[in-house]
Every structure is written in C-alpha cells, then in structure tokens.
C-alpha positions in Angstrom: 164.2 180.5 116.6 163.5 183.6 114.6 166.5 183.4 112.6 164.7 180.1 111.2 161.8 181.7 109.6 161.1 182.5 106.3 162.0 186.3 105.5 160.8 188.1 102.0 164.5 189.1 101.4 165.5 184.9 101.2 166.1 183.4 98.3 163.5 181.3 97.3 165.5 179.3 95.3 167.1 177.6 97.9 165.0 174.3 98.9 165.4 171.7 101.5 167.3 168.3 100.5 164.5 166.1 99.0 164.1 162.4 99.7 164.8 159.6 98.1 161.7 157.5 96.6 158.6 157.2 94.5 155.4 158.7 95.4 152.3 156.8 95.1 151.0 157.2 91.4 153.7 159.4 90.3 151.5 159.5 86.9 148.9 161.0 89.2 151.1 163.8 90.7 152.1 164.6 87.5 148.8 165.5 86.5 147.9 167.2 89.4 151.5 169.1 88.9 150.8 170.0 85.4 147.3 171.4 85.9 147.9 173.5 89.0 150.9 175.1 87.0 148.5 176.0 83.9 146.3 177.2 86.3 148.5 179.5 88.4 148.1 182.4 86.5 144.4 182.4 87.1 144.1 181.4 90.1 146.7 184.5 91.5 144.0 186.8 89.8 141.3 185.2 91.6 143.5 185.4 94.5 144.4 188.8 94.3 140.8 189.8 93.4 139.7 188.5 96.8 142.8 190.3 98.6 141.7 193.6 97.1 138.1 193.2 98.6 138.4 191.7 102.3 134.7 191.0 103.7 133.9 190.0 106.9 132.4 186.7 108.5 129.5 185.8 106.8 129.7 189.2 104.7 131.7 187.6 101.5 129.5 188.6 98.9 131.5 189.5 96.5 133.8 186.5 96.9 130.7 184.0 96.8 130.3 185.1 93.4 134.1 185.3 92.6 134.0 181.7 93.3 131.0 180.4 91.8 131.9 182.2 88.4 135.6 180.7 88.2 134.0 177.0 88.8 131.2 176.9 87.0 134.0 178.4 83.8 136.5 175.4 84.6 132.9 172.8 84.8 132.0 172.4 88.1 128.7 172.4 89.2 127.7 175.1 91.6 125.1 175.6 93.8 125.3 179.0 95.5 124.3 180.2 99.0 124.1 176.5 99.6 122.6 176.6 103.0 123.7 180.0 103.9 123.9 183.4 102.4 127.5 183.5 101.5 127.9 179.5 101.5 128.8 177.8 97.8 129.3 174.5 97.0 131.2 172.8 93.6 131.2 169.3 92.7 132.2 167.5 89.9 131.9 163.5 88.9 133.4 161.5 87.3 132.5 157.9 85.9 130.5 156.2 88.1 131.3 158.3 90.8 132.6 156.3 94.3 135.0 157.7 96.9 134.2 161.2 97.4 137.2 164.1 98.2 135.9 166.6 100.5 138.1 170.4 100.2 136.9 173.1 102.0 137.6 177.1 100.3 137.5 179.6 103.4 136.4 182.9 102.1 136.8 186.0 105.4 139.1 188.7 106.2 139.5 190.6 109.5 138.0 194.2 111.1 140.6 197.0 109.7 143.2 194.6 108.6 141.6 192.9 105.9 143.2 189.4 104.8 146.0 189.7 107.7 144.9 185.7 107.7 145.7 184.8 104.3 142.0 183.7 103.4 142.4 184.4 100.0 145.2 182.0 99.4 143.5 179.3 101.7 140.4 180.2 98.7 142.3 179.5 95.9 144.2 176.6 97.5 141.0 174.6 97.6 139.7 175.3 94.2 143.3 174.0 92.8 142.9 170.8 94.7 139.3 170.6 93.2 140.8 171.2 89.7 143.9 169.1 90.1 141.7 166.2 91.1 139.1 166.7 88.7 142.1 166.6 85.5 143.6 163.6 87.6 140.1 162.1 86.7 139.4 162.9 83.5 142.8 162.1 82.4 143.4 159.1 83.7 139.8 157.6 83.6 139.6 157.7 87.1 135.8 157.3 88.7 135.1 159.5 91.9 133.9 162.5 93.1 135.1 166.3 94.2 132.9 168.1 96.7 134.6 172.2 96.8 132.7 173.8 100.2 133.0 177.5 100.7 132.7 178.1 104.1 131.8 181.2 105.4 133.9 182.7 108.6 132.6 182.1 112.5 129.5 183.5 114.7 129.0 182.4 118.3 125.8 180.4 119.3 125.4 180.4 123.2 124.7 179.0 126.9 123.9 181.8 129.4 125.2 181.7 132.9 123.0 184.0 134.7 123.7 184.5 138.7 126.2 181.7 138.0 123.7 179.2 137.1 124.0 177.8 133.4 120.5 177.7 131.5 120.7 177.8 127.6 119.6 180.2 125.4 118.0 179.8 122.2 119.3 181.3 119.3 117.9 181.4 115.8 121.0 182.0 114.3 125.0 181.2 114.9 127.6 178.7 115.4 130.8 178.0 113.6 130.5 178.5 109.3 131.7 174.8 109.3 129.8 173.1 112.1 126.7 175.0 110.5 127.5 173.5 107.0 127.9 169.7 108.6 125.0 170.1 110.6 122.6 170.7 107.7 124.4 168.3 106.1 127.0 169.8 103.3 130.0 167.0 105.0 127.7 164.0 104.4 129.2 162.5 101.0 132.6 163.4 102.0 134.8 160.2 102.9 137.7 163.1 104.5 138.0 166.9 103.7 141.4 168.8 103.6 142.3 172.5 103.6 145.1 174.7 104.7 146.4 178.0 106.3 149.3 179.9 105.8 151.5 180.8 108.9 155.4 181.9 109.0 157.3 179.5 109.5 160.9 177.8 108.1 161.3 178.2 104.4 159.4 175.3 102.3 158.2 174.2 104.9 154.6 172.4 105.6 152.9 171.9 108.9 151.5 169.3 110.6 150.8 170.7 113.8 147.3 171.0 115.4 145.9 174.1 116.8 144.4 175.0 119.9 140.6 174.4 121.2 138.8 177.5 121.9 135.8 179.1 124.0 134.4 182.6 123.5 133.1 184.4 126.3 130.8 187.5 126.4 130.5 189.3 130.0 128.3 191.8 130.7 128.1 193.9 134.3 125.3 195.5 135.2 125.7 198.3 137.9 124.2 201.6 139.1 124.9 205.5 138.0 125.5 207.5 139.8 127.4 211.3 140.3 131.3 210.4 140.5 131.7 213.8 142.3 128.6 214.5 144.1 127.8 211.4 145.4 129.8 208.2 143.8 128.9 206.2 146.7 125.4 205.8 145.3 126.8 204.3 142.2 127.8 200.1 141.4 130.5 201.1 139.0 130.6 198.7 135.9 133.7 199.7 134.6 135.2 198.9 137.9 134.0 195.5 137.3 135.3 194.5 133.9 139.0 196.5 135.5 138.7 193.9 138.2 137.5 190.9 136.2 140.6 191.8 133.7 143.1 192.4 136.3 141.8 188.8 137.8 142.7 187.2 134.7 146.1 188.6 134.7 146.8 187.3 137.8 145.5 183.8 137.1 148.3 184.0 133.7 150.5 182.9 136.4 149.1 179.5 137.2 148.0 178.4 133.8 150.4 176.4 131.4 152.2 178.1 129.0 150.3 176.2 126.0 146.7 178.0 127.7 145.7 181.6 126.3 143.7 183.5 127.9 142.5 187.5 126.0 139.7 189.7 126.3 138.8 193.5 125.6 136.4 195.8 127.1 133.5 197.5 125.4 130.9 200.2 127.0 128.7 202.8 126.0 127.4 206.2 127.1 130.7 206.2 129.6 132.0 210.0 130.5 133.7 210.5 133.3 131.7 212.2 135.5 129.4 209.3 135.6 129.6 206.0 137.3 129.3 203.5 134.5 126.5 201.3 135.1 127.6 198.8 132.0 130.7 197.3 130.7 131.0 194.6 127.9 134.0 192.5 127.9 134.9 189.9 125.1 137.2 186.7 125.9 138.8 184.2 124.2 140.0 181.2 126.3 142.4 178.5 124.4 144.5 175.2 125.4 145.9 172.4 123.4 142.4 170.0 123.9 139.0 171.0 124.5 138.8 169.3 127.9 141.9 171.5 129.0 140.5 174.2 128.1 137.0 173.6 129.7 139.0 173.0 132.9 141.0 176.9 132.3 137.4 178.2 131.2 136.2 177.2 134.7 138.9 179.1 136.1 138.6 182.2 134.1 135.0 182.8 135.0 135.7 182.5 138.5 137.8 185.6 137.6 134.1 187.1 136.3 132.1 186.0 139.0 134.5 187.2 141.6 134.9 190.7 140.2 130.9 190.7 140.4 131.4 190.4 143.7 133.4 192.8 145.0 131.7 196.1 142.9 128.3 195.1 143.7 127.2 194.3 140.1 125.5 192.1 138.9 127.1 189.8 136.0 125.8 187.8 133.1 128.7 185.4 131.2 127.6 184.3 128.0 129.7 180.8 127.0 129.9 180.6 123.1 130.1 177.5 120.8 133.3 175.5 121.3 136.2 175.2 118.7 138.1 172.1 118.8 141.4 171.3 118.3 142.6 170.0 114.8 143.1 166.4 115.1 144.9 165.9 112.0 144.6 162.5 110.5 147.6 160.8 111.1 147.2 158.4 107.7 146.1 161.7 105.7 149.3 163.1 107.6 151.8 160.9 106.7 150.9 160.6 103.0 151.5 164.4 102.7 154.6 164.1 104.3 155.7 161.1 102.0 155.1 163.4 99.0 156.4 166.6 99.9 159.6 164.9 101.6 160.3 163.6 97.9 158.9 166.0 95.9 158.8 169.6 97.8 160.5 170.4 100.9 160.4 170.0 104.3 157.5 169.2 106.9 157.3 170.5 110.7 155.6 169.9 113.4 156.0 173.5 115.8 154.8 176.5 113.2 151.4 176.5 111.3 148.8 178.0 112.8 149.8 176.1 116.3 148.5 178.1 119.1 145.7 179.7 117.3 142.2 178.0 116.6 140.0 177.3 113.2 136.2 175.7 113.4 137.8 173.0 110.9 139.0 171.6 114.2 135.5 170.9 114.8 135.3 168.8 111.3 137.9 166.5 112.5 135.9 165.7 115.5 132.9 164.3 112.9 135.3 163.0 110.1 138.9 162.1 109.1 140.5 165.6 108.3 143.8 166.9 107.3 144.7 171.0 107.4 148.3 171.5 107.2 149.8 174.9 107.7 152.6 175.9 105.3 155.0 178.9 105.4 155.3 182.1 103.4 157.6 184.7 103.7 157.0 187.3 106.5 158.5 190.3 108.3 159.4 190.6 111.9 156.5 191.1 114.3 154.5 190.4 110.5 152.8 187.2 111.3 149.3 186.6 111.3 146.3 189.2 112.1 149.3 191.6 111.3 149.5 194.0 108.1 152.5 192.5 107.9 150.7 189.8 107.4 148.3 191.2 104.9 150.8 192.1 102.6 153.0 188.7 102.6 149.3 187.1 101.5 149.9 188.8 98.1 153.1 188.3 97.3 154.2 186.1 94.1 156.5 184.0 96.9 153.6 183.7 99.0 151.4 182.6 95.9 154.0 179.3 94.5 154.4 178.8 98.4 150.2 178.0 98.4 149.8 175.8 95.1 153.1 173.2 96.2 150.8 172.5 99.0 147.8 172.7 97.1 149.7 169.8 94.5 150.8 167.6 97.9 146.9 167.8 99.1 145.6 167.0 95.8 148.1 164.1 95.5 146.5 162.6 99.3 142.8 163.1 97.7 143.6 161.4 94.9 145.2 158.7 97.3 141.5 158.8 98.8 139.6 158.1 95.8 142.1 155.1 94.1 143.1 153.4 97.0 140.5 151.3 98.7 143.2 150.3 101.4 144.2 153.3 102.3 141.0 155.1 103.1 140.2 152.4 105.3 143.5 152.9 106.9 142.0 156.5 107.0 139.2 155.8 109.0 140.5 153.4 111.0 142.6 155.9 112.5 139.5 158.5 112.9 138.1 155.7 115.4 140.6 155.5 116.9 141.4 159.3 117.7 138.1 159.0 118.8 138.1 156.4 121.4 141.1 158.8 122.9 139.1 161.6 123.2 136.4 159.7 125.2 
C-alpha cells in the first residue's frame, strides 16, 4: 500500500488518465482556472507567510490579520474577529445576490510542530475558491453570494461525571471553532460550505472519504501522600491510578474494531519519587467511524477509569468533552467533484484523506449539506500528518499546485451551487436524507 503514495522524489508530471466528457459550464471552470492560476503566486506567499508563523487554537493572531488584509485588497468585505477573537469573515455579492456559497479558511498549527497539519494550505484553499467564484461572477454576470469563514481551531466544552454520575457543568467559554461559529449564527446564509485538508495519499489524487467521530476525555485521580519509604501504606497513589486506567485501556485494544481509536497521555505535578502522588491528569481521545459507535466504545473506555479508581483507592473525576462528528460528505456535492476532476484533474479515492482522524467540520455536516475532500501531497515515510515530515511537505511548491487543482474542482461545485436551481435541491434532498439515517 505504501508503494502507492505520493513521494517528493515522483515526478509530478505524471497524471492519472483523465475522462472523457464535458464538465458543467466549462465557461465557468475556465474562469475559475484562469483566476486561481493568476493568483498562485500570491496566494503561495500568503501561504508561506502563515507556515513561517504557526499559532495555536484560538491564538492566530497574526494570521487573522494576514487574511483580512489579502481580502479586503482583492474586494471582499471583511468583518474581523467576527464572533470571536481570531474569527474573520469575507463576503462578496454580486447582482442581486441569491444562492449563497459557504467556504470555510482554517487558520491553526500544532504544540512544537507547527503546521505538521497543513493549515496554511487548507487557508489559502478557501480564499481561492472565494476568489474563483467571485471572478466566475463578475465575469459572467452571474448573481449570488460568497460567504469566506475563518474558523479558529478546537477547545472542549464539558459534562462532568463525578462518582460516576453525569451532571453538566457550565462553561463560559469552549466548544468546537465551527460549532461556535454556527451557533451564533456565522452558517445561517450558507445554502452548503466546502473546505479541504491535505493528507498523503496516491499521486493526484482527491478524497472523498469521511473521518472519524470523536470524544475527548479529561480524568483526574485524586489520592493521598504519603512517604513511599517510611510509610507508603498511608498513601492512595494517583499515579498508580492513571498506570492502571492506561494499562486498562490497552487491554480493552483487544476487543474494539479495528476502525475504533482509542489514546491518551498522562500529566501530573509536584510528583518526586519519594512521594506518593496524590494527582494524576490523563488526557483521552476516543474515535470510531459514527458518533453512536463511538459513544458505545466511550462507555467502555471509562469503565477502564472507573475501574482503575477502584482498585488504588482514589477517587476519580472524568470530564466528557464536546463531541466531533463524523464528515458526512454530501453525496450530490461529492459526485460533482468527482465529475470534474475525473475529466479535468486526476483521480478520486475513497481510503486516504484524513480517514481515521477527526475535524469539527464533521459537525457542520450534521446542521447543513457539506463537502471537505482530502487531497494528496507529496510526503516522506513515517512523514504523514502531525509529523515534521509533515510540516515541511505543507510548503513545498508540489504541495502548493497539489492545493489550488482542488481548490479549482471546489470552486467549480460552488459555482454549480449558485447557477443551478436543480442541483442544490438535489443537494438538500440528500442532506435530509443523511439525516433520517442517522436517527
């Protein structure tokens, strides 16, 4: 399978066959094809610019403003920290207005690593879909309307299970960038949104896989110090705890499908060893391919916390964060990208993109008809994502042309979106019914 992935040493020269056939509105695509080209050379500054200063969730400052500036010069009209600090929002109109095409700009890097995620190409792929569409407009007289969100990375709002008894906690601030946004109301003109993430993956190729839901868990034991060589047996050892709850885990690997994921780390303080730790922190991720599989895995895994409780003597608190959903990708959205890159592009798969990891835009596509394909870039072994590896591929000029052919085959579907009455209702016919499924 590896042999099948895209390496930096490949030439990219060498494309998949394209299909036979017209695209819809090749006199669209055109436009959309000759404006993202003009563009390219500004927009790998602006991505490079954002490579060369990573910020954290919520933290992207200096990006917020990148943004803003480049779209208020190419006549969009900005509103910044729309909502929140680091939020921003672009929109241009045309004619009358209408339809309205929804592209979200994700802004974050990663501790250490910086943008091992590729953030800064997903940023620059959704201002040239917001500039490709708004050309398509003005030259072709088209009326409609291009809403560009930047959405800030994740936090965690909670539930608190306390002596294994779930009571919720208020929080004044957190929750997903994205459900934050659509909650105060930043989704509500949008007839669909569409982004993308870079992944490894076969050479050309674009993704229509999902991802997987996700739960974050905080657990927290709470034991007794004591001497560890005077007189340990006066202590609840915390540490002990968190070894057990991990080792727990571990063991319950064995039962759970291969498409779960299960990870977690420990944190403490004021821990030497000649003291019984009376507190360990340990952080957990819990994943599966839809959110009601992974509530059912969740379920599991905490018994793995309550038990190690148990058996040291400590007393537990298990903190349940917001919930990711899967992507369900829009299976009219879907197979209008495919139609254009098939006959314009490359190829389209359905096993790499970002697969069996987990975005909060999976949550959009649980409120709205939604499209985020992944497409591939050129990567080293063991250089995938949340690698350096991976940080470094994100700026390469391969990596860059790789990120505006998708960029041209999502601007090409929006444009679908805002000329074809048929088709969005095709669109949203198939968003009720993905939603009858999940009931």
């Amino acid at each position: 399978m590896s042999s099948t992935v895209w390496r930096p040493e490949d030439d990219p020269n060498i494309r998949p066959p394209l299909h036979e056939g017209e695209v819809y509105r090749p006199d669209i695509l055109n436009v959309i094809e000759t404006s993202i080209d003009g563009l390219s050379r500004e927009l790998r500054a602006l991505s490079l610019d954002i490579h060369d200063h990573p910020e954290l969730k919520f933290e992207e400052k200096y990006a917020h403003d990148a943004y803003t500036a480049f779209m208020e010069k190419h006549g969009f009209t900005v509103t910044k920290n729309y909502h929140l600090e680091t939020a921003w929002v672009a929109t241009y109109t045309h004619g009358q207005g209408g339809r309205v095409l929804g592209v979200n700009s994700e802004m974050d890097a990663l501790p250490g690593i910086g943008h091992a995620c590729g953030h800064n190409l997903i940023g620059i792929s959704g201002v040239a879909v917001a500039l490709a569409a708004k050309a398509a407009m003005e030259n072709l007289n088209i009326d409609g309307k291009v809403i560009l969100l930047g959405t800030p990375g994740m936090s965690v709002s909670t539930s608190v299970i306390v002596d294994y008894e779930i009571t919720l906690e208020a929080a004044e601030e957190g929750g997903y960038g994205k459900v934050m946004l659509y909650e105060k109301g930043a989704y509500d003109e949008m007839d669909v949104c569409l982004m993308c993430h870079p992944a490894p993956g076969p050479r050309h190729s674009i993704s229509l896989s999902g991802c997987l839901a996700i739960s974050r868990i905080t657990v927290e034991y709470e034991g007794h110090t004591a001497h560890a060589g005077l007189s340990p047996w006066e202590g609840q050892n915390a540490l002990d705890a968190a070894v057990l709850a991990y080792n727990n885990v571990s063991l319950l690997r064995q039962q759970i499908k291969p498409t779960h994921r299960v990870h977690g780390i420990f944190e403490g303080k004021d821990w030497a060893p000649n003291i019984i730790p009376d507190h360990a922190i340990m952080q957990w991720l819990v994943r599966a391919p839809t959110t009601a599989e992974m509530e059912d895995t969740r379920k599991r895994v905490i018994a793995c916390f309550e038990a190690a409780a148990l058996a040291s003597g400590c007393k537990v608190q298990i903190t349940v964060g917001s919930v990711g959903n899967e992507i369900t990708q829009n299976k009219a959205l879907g197979d209008e990208l495919a139609d254009v890159v098939f006959k314009r592009y490359g190829t389209i798969d359905y096993d790499w993109g970002i697969k069996s990891a987990s975005t909060d835009f999976g949550n959009i596509t649980y409120l709205m008809p939604g499209l985020h394909p992944g497409f591939s870039i050129p990567t080293i072994p063991d250089g995938g994502n949340h690698t350096r590896g991976f940080t470094e591929a994100a700026r390469s000029e391969v990596s860059h042309d790789a990120c505006l052919v998708v960029s041209k085959a999502l601007a090409a579907v929006g444009m679908r979106v805002l000329t074809d009455g048929a088709f969005l209702q095709k669109v949203k016919d198939t968003f009720e019914e993905d939603k009858k499924q999940r009931v």
